[in-house]
C-alpha positions in Angstrom: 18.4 0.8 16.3 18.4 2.5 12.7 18.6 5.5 12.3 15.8 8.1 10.7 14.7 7.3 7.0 14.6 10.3 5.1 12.0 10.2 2.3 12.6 12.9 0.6 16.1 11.4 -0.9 14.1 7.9 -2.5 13.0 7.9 -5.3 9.9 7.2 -6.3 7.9 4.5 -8.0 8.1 6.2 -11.8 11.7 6.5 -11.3 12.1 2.9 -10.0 10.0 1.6 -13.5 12.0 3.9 -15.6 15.6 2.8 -14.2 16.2 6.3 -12.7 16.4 4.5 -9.2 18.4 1.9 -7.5 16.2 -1.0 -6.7 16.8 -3.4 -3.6 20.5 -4.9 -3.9 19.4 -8.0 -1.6 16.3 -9.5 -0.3 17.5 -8.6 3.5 16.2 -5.0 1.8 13.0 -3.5 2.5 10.6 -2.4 -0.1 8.2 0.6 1.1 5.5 2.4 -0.7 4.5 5.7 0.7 0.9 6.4 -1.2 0.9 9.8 -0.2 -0.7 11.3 -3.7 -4.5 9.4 -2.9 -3.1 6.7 -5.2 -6.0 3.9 -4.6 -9.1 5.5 -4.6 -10.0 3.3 -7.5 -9.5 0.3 -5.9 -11.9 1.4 -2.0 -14.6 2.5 -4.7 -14.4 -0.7 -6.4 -14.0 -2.4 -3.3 -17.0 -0.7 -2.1 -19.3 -1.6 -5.1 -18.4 -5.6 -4.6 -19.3 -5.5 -1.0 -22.5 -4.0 -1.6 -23.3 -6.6 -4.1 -22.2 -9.6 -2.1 -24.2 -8.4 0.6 -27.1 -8.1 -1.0 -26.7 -11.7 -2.8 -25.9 -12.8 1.1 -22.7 -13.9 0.3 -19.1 -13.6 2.1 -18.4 -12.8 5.7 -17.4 -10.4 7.7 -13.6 -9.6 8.6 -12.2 -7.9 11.6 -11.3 -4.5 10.9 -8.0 -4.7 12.5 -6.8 -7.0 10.0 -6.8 -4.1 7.4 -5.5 -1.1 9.8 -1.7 -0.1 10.6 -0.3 0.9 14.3 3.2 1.2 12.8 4.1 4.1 10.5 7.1 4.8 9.2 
């Protein structure tokens, strides 16, 4: 079993872009993005005006919900 992660020592996306932080060293890595800053509002309020326009053109289908929700949390 691994051992606790602790966040607070990773750095952070900026500093990953900029070269300030180690990237993975291997692809048995994992890469985790903690969007903890309400990064991504842009994207449920665009996501938000497409549905309403394919639904009222009748187009698309619904998807289960569950395919979009998390029951593991780092």
């Amino acid at each position: 079993m691994m051992g606790e992660v602790d966040f607070n020592a990773m750095g952070t996306l900026p500093d990953l872009i900029a070269g300030k932080a180690d990237s993975r060293q291997s692809d048995d890595e994992i890469t985790c993005f903690l969007n903890n800053l309400g990064m991504g509002y842009q994207f449920a309020a665009a996501g938000g005006a497409f549905y309403k326009k394919a639904k009222a053109a009748g187009r698309g289908h619904e998807l289960p919900t569950e395919w979009f929700t998390q029951d593991v949390h780092p």
